[in-house]
C-alpha positions in Angstrom: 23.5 12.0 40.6 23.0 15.3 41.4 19.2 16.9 41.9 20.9 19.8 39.1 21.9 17.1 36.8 19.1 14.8 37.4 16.7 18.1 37.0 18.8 19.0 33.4 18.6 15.2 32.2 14.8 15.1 32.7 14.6 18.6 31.1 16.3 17.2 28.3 14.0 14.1 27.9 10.9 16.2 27.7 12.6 18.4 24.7 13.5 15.7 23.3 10.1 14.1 23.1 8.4 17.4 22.0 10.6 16.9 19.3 10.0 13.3 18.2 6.0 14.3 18.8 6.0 17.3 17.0 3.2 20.0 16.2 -0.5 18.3 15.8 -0.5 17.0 11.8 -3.5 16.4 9.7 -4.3 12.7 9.5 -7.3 10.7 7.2 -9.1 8.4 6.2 -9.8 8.5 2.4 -10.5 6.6 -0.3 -12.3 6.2 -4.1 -16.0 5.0 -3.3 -16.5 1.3 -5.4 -19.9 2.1 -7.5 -22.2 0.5 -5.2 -24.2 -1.0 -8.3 -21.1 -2.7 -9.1 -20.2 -3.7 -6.0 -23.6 -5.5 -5.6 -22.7 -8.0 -8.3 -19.5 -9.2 -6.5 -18.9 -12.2 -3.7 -16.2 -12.8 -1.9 -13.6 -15.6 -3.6 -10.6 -14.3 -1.8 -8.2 -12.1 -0.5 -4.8 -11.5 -1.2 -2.6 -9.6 1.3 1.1 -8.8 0.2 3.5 -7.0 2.8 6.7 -6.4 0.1 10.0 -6.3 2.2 11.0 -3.7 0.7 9.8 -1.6 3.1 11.4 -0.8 6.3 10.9 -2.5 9.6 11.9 -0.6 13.1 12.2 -2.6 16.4 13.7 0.4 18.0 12.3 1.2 21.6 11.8 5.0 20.7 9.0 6.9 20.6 8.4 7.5 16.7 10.9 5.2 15.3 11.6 6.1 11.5 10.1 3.0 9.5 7.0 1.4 7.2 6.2 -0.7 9.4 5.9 -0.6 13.3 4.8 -3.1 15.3 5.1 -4.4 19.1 1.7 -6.4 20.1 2.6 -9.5 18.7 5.7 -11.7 20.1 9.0 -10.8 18.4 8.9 -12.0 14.9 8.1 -11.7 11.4 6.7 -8.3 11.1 5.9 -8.5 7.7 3.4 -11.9 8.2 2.1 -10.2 11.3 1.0 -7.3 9.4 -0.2 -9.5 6.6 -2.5 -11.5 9.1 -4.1 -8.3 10.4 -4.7 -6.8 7.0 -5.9 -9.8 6.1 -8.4 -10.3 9.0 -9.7 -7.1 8.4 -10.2 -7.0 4.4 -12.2 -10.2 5.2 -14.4 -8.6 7.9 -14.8 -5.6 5.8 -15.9 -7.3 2.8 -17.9 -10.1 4.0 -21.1 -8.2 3.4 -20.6 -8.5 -0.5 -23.4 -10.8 -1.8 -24.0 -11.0 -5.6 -23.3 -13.5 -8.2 -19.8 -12.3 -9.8 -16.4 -13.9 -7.3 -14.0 -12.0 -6.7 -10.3 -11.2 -5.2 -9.4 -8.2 -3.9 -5.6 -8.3 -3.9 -4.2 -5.9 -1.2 -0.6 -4.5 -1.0 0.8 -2.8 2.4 3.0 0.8 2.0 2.6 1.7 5.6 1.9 0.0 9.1 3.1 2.3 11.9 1.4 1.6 15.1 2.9 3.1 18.2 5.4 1.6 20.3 4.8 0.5 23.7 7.3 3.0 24.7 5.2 5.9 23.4 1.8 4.5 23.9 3.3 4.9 27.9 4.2 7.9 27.9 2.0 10.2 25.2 -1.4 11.5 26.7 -3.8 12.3 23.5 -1.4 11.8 21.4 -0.5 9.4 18.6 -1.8 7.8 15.5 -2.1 4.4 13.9 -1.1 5.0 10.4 -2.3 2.7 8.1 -1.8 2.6 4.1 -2.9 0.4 1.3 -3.8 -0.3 -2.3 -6.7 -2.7 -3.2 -7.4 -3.8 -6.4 -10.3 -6.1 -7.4 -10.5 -9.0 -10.2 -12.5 -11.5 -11.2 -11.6 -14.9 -9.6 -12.2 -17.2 -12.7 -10.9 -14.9 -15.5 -8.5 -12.2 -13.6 -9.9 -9.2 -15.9 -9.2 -6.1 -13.3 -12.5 -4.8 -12.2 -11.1 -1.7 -9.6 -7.4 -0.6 -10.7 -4.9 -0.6 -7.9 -6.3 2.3 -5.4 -4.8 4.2 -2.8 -6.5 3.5 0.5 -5.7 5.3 3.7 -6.9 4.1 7.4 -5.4 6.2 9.7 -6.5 6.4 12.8 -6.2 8.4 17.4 -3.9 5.7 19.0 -5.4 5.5 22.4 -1.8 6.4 24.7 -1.3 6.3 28.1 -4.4 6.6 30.6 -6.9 6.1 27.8 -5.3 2.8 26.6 -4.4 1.7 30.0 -8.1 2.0 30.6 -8.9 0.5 27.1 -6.7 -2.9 27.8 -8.5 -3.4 30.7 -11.4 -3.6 28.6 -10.1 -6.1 26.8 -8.9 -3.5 23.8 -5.9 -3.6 22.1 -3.9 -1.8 19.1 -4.6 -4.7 16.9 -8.4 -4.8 17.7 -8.4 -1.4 17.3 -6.5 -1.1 13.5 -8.2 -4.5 12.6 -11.9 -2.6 13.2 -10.6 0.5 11.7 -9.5 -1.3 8.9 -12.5 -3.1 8.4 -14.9 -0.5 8.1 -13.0 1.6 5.8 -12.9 -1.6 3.7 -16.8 -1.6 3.8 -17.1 1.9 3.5 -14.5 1.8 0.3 -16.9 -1.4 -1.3 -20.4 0.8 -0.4 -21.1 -1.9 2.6 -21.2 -0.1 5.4 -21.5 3.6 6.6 -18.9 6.3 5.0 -16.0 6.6 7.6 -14.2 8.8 5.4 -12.2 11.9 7.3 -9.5 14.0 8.7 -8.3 15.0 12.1 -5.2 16.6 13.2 -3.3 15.1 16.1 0.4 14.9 17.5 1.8 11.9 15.5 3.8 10.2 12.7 
């Protein structure tokens, strides 16, 4: 190949991932505080995790692929379980500090799980975002009467890419350890347990 069209290719490529990347977005992590006198009264009976397959799942090896749910730490798989066991980790973490009297389930349904690929997380430098969204609800484990109506949660979160996450794996860090502790303290922070971690940031990312 010639150094012109090898110089023209890799010209291309760079557009191309400008494009995908795009101009810095605004990103956050929001949610409807629990009452935390209400929240005192409740222990944990269980949680519920549901990953509907409605949504879409990507296993393109692009930098942004266009899906709900975007995954690559785990082995080739079921996405949708995968997701569900990391929500579900996390939900538990988050809420293991409730301690009162009353049981209860906090049911949790997955609308978006895009984490980067490893193709991105390679190549970006400060760039990229875990974006994680939910809805919790919270019942009463004996009688089911709805304590907290389905509410819209949001988790969203800097990837670490290229240097910083190399740097980060040899730590011992990973995307899932990352999202899982993310996850978990917006959980406490949502249920009054643990500091307020609600925010926004802006950063090149989907």
């Amino acid at each position: 190949m010639s150094l012109t069209r090898r110089a023209a290719l890799m010209g291309l490529t760079g557009l191309a991932l400008a494009a995908c990347v795009g101009p810095g977005a605004s990103f956050k992590t929001e949610y409807t505080q629990v009452p935390p006198v209400l929240a005192a009264g409740w222990k944990l009976g269980d949680v519920q995790v549901s990953v509907p397959r409605t949504l879409t799942a990507s296993e393109a090896k692009t930098y942004l692929p266009t899906a709900d749910i975007v995954w690559r730490e785990d082995p080739m798989g079921d996405r949708y379980a995968q997701v569900e066991a990391i929500i579900e980790t996390a939900v538990r973490r988050g809420a293991a500090g409730l301690s009162g009297g009353r049981r209860v389930i906090i049911a949790v349904t997955v609308t978006r799980f895009h984490a980067l690929t490893f193709e991105a997380e390679q190549r970006f430098e400060n760039a990229g975002v875990h974006n994680i969204r939910l809805v919790a609800q919270v019942a009463d484990a004996a009688t089911g009467e709805v304590l907290v109506p389905p509410t819209p949660i949001r988790a969203e979160l800097p990837a670490l890419s290229g240097k910083a996450m190399r740097e980060a794996r040899r730590k011992g860090q990973s995307q899932k350890s990352m999202i899982t502790d993310h996850v978990a303290k917006t959980v406490a922070g949502w249920l009054g347990l643990g500091p307020d971690v609600r925010g926004s940031f802006s950063r090149q990312g989907n």
